[in-house]
Legacy VTK file of the C-alpha trace (Angstrom):
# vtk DataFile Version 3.0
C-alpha trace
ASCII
DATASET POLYDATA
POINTS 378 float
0.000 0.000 0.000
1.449 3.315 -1.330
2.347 6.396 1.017
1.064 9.452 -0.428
2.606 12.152 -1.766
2.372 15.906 -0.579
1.108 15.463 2.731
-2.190 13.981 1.619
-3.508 10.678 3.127
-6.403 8.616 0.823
-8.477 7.057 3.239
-11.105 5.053 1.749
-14.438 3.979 4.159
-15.456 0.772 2.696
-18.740 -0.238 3.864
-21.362 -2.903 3.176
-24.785 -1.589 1.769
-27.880 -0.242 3.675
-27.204 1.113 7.195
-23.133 0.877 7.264
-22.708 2.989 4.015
-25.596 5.605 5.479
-23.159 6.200 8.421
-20.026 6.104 6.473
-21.113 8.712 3.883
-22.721 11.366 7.012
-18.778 10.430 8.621
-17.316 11.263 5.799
-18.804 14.553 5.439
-16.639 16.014 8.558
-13.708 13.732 8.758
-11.545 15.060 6.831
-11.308 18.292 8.957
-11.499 16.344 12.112
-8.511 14.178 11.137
-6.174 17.347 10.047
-6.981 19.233 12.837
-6.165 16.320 15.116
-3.297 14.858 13.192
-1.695 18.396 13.008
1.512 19.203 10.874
-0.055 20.189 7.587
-1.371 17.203 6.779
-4.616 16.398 4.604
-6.706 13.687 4.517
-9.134 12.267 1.183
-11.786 10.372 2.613
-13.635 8.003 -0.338
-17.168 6.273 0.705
-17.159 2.739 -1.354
-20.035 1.222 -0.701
-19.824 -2.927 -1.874
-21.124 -6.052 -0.318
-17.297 -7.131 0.993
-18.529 -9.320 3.894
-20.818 -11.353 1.368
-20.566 -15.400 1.383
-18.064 -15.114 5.006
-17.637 -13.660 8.558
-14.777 -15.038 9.039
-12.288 -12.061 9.926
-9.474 -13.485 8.504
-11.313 -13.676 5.273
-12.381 -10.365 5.218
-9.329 -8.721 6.024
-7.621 -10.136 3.004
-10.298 -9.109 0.875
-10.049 -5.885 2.365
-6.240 -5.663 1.394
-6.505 -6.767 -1.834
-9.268 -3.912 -2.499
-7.124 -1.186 -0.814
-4.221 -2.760 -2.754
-6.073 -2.432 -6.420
-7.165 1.128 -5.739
-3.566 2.424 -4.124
-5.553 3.764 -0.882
-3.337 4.353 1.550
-5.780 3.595 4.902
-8.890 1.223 4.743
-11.689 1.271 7.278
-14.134 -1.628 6.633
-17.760 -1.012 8.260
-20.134 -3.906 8.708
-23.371 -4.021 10.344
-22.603 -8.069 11.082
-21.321 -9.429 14.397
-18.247 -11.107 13.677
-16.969 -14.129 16.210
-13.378 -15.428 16.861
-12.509 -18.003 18.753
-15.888 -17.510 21.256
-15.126 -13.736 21.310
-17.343 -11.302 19.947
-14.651 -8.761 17.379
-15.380 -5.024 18.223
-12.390 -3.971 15.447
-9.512 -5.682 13.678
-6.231 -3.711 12.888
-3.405 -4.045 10.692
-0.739 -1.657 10.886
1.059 -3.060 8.178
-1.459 -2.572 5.605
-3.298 0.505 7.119
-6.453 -1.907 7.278
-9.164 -1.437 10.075
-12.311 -3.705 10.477
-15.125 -2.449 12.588
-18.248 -4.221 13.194
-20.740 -2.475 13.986
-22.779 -4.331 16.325
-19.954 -3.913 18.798
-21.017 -0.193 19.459
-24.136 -0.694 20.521
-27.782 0.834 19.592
-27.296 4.376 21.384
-25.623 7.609 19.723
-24.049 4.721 17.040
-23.437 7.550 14.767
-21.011 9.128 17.403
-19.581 6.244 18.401
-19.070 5.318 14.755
-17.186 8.726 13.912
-15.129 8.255 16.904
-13.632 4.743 16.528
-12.981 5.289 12.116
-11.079 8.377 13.496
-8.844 7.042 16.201
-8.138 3.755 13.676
-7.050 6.178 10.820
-5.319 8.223 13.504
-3.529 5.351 14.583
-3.197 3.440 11.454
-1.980 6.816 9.574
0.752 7.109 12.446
2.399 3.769 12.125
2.617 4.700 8.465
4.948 7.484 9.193
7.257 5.755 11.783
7.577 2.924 9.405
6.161 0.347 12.099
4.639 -2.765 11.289
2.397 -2.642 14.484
2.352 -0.848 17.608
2.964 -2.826 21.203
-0.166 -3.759 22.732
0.821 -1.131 25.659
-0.154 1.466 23.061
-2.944 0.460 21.837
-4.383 3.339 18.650
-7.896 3.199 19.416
-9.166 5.802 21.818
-12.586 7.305 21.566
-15.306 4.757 22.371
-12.865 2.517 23.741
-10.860 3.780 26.141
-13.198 4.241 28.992
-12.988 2.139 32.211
-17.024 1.180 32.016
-16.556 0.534 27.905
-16.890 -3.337 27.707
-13.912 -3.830 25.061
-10.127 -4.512 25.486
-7.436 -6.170 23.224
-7.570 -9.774 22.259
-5.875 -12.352 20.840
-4.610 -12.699 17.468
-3.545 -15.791 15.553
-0.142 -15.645 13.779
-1.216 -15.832 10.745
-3.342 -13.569 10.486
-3.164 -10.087 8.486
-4.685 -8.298 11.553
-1.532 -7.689 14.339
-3.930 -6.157 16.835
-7.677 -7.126 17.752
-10.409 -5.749 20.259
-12.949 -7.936 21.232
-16.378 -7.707 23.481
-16.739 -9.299 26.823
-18.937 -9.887 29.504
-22.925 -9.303 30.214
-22.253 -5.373 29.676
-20.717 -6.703 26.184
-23.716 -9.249 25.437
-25.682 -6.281 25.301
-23.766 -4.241 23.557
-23.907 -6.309 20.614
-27.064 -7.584 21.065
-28.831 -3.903 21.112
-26.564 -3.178 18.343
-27.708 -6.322 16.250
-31.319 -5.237 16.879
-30.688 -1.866 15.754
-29.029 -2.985 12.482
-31.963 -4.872 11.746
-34.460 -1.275 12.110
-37.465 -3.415 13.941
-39.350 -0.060 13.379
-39.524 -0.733 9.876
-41.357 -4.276 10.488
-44.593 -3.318 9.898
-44.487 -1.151 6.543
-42.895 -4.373 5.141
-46.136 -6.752 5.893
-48.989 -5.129 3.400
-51.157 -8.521 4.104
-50.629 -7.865 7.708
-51.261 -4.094 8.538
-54.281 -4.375 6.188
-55.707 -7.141 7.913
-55.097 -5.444 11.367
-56.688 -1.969 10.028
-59.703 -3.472 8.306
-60.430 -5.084 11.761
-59.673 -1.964 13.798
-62.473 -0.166 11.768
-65.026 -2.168 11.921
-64.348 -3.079 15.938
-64.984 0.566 16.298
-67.892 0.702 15.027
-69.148 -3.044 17.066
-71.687 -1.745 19.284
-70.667 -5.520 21.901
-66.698 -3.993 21.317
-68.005 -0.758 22.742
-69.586 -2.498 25.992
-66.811 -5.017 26.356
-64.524 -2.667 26.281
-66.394 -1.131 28.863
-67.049 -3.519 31.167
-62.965 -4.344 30.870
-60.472 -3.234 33.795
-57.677 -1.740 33.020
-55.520 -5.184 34.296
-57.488 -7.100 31.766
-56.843 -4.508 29.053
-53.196 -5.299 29.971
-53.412 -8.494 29.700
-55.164 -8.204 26.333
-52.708 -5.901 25.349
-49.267 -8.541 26.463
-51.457 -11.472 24.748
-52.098 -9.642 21.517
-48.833 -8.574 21.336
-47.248 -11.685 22.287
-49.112 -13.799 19.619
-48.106 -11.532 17.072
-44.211 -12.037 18.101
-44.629 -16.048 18.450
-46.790 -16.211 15.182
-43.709 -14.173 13.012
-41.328 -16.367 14.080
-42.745 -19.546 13.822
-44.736 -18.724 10.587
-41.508 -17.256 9.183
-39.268 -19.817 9.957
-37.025 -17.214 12.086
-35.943 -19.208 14.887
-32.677 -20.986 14.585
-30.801 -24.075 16.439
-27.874 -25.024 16.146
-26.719 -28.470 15.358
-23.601 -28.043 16.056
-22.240 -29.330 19.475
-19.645 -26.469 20.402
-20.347 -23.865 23.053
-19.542 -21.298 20.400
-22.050 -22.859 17.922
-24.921 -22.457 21.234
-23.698 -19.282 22.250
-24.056 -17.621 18.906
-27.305 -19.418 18.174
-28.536 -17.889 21.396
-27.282 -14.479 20.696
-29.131 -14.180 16.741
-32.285 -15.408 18.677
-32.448 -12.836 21.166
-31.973 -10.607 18.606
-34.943 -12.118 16.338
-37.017 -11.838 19.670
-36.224 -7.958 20.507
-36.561 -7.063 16.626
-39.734 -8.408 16.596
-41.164 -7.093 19.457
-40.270 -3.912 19.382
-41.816 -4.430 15.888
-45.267 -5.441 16.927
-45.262 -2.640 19.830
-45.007 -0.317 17.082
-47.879 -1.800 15.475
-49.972 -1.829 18.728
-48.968 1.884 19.178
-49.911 2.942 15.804
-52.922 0.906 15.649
-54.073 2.226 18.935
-53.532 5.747 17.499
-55.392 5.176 14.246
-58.307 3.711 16.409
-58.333 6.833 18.209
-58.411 8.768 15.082
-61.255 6.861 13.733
-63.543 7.007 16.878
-63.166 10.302 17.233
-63.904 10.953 13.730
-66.825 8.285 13.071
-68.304 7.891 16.500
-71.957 9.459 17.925
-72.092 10.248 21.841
-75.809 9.821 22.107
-75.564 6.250 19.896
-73.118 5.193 21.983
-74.846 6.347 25.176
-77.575 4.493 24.242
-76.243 1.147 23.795
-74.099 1.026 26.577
-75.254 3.548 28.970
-72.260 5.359 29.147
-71.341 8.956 27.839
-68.958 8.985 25.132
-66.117 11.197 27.002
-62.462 10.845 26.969
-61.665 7.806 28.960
-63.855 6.102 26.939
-62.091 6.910 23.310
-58.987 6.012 25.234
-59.970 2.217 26.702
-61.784 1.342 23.050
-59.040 2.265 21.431
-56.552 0.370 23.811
-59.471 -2.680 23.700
-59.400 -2.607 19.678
-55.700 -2.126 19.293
-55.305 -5.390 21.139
-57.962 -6.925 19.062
-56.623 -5.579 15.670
-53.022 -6.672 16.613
-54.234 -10.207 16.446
-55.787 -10.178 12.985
-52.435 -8.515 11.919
-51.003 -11.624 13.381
-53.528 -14.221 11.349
-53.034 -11.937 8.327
-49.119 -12.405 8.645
-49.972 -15.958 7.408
-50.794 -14.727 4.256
-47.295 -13.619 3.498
-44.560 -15.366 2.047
-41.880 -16.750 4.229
-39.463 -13.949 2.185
-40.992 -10.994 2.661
-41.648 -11.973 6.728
-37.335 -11.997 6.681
-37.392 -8.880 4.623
-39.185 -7.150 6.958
-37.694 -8.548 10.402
-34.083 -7.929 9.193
-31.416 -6.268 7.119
-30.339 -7.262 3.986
-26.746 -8.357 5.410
-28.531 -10.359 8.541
-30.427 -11.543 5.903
-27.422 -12.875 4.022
-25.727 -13.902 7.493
-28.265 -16.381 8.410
-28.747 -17.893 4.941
-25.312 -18.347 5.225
-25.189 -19.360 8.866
-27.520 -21.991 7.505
-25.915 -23.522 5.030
-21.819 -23.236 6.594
-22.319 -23.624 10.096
-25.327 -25.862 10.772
-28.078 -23.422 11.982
-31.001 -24.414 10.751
-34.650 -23.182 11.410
-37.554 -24.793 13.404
-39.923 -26.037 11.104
LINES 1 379
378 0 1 2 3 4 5 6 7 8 9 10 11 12 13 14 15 16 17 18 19 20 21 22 23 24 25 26 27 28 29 30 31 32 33 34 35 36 37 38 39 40 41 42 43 44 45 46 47 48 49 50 51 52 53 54 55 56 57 58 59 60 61 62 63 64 65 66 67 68 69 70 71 72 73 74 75 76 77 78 79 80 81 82 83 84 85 86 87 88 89 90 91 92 93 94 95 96 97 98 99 100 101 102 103 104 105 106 107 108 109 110 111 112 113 114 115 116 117 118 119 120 121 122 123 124 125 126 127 128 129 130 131 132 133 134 135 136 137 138 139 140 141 142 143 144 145 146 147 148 149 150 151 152 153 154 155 156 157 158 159 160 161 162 163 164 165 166 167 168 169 170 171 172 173 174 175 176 177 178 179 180 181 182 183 184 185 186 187 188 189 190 191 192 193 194 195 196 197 198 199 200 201 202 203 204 205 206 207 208 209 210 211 212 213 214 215 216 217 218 219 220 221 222 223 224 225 226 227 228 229 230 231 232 233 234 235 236 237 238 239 240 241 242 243 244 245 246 247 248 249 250 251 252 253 254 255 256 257 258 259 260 261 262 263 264 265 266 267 268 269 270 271 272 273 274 275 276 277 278 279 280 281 282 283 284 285 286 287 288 289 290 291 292 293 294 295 296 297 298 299 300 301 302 303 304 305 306 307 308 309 310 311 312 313 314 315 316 317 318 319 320 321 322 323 324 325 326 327 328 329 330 331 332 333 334 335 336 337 338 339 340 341 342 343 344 345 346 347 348 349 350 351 352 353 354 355 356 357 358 359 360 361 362 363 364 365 366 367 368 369 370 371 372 373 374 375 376 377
């Protein structure tokens, strides 16, 4: 990998399509000035966004980081920063960022920075590994001790979850951080789940949502809705509300084939499978308490729109004032999320995945599926 001329430094963001290349093209917007006024000394930095499926077909991190130096190598960058939204494993350890100062390579997953203020975190860690990688460039070193370790930022704090880890010999990286403990778990697994936008679920089942809306409005309009709804407390309501929801969650899963087990006997095989579940679990839910949330507002819409105080307060005795919008439009949410359930059935096994994750995760757990032995409950 060249060394540039005239003070300038061609740093090239290389980052899988969807959410990594969003953040790598808002990072590179500001980089640039951030890493000259940091770096100091006159120099300049040319930051590229290449946006390419690199990670596609592996996760091994071996594998990717000689695919990332043969692409640096082709295009004469002089500093690569890889950005995947995939959690990538080593030996049982879950790989926060791979570095090698040899080849001005970094390889950050994503995942490993959690679901909060990911855009800052993001910024941070590419600028501390070009920092650091852009240094050892200009001492001539082929890798720095692992008492100096380049990466600052989001990593150097005494609560942050990540430290060094091992690196096999043969391997292009020469210095590795990796994600431990429960405060780690969570890290990734919040930053899995964000990858995967669960907000998103619902806009991606047509069959669903109209199955789910078409119920609302007619519920609304049920004069027995308006008195059972009524004559509900507000602990049954719950309870509605947790058992609507909940079906919804166990019916996209199952119905979608989105559950996974591993057949594999190793720890590592379990504790992986364990970890994508979790995730499929939290990316659904929050999914489907988006739906009840919206549905409940739309309800609310409707009733107040459609609804006639005296009608009403003649079939159930009740005036038609605000807690009483309110607890029918809790009462049908919970009763529309359940057709949106049934009406998932009508979609395709494809478009459930499409909607639950990303197109990498996607491509992670075909994969995952046919290399490492996870294979769905069916």
């Amino acid at each position: 990998m060249r060394v540039s001329s005239q003070g300038v430094t061609v740093v090239a963001l290389l980052a899988d399509p969807d959410a990594p290349t969003d953040i790598a093209q808002r990072v590179a917007r500001i980089l640039p000035d951030r890493l000259a006024e940091k770096a100091g000394q006159g120099r300049r930095f040319d930051v590229k966004v290449v946006s390419e499926p690199f990670t596609s077909g592996t996760e091994d991190p071996p594998t990717l980081m000689r695919r990332i130096m043969d692409r640096g190598s082709a295009e004469n960058w002089d500093i690569v920063v890889a950005l995947t939204d995939l959690p990538l494993h080593s030996h049982g350890r879950k790989i926060a960022v791979d570095l090698s100062h040899e080849h001005g390579l970094a390889l950050l997953s994503l995942p490993s920075l959690g679901g909060l203020r990911l855009q800052t975190r993001a910024r941070r860690a590419v600028e501390e590994a070009v920092l650091g990688l852009a240094g050892s460039q200009d001492t001539g070193a082929e890798g720095l001790p692992p008492s100096q370790p380049p990466l600052r930022g989001p990593f150097a704090g005494r609560l942050a979850p990540i430290h060094p880890g091992p690196v096999g010999e043969e391997e292009t990286a020469d210095l590795r951080y990796v994600v431990s403990g429960p405060r780690g778990y969570l890290r990734v697994l919040f930053g899995m789940v964000r990858a995967n936008r669960p907000w998103r679920l619902v806009s991606g089942l047509s069959k669903a949502l109209a199955a789910a809306l078409a119920t609302g409005a007619i519920a609304t309009l049920d004069s027995t809705t308006w008195s059972l709804s009524g004559a509900l407390s507000a602990p049954r309501l719950v309870i509605a509300m947790v058992g609507s929801v909940g079906l919804m969650i166990g019916w996209l899963i199952v119905d979608g084939e989105l559950w996974h087990r591993s057949t594999e006997g190793s720890p590592e095989a379990r504790q992986r499978a364990r970890l994508y579940n979790t995730s499929t679990v939290l990316t659904v839910g929050i999914g489907a308490l988006v739906c009840y949330v919206g549905l409940m507002v739309i309800n609310l819409v409707w009733a107040l729109f459609i609804l006639n105080d005296r009608v009403f307060a003649s079939m159930t005795g009740t005036p038609l004032h605000a807690t009483e919008y309110l607890t029918l439009s809790w009462f049908v949410a919970s009763v529309a999320t359940v057709a949106g359930a049934l009406g998932s059935g009508l979609e395709s096994d494809e478009a459930i995945r499409a909607a639950a994750y990303s197109t990498r995760e996607k491509e992670r757990r075909h994969m995952l599926q046919g290399d490492h032995g996870d294979q769905p409950v069916t």
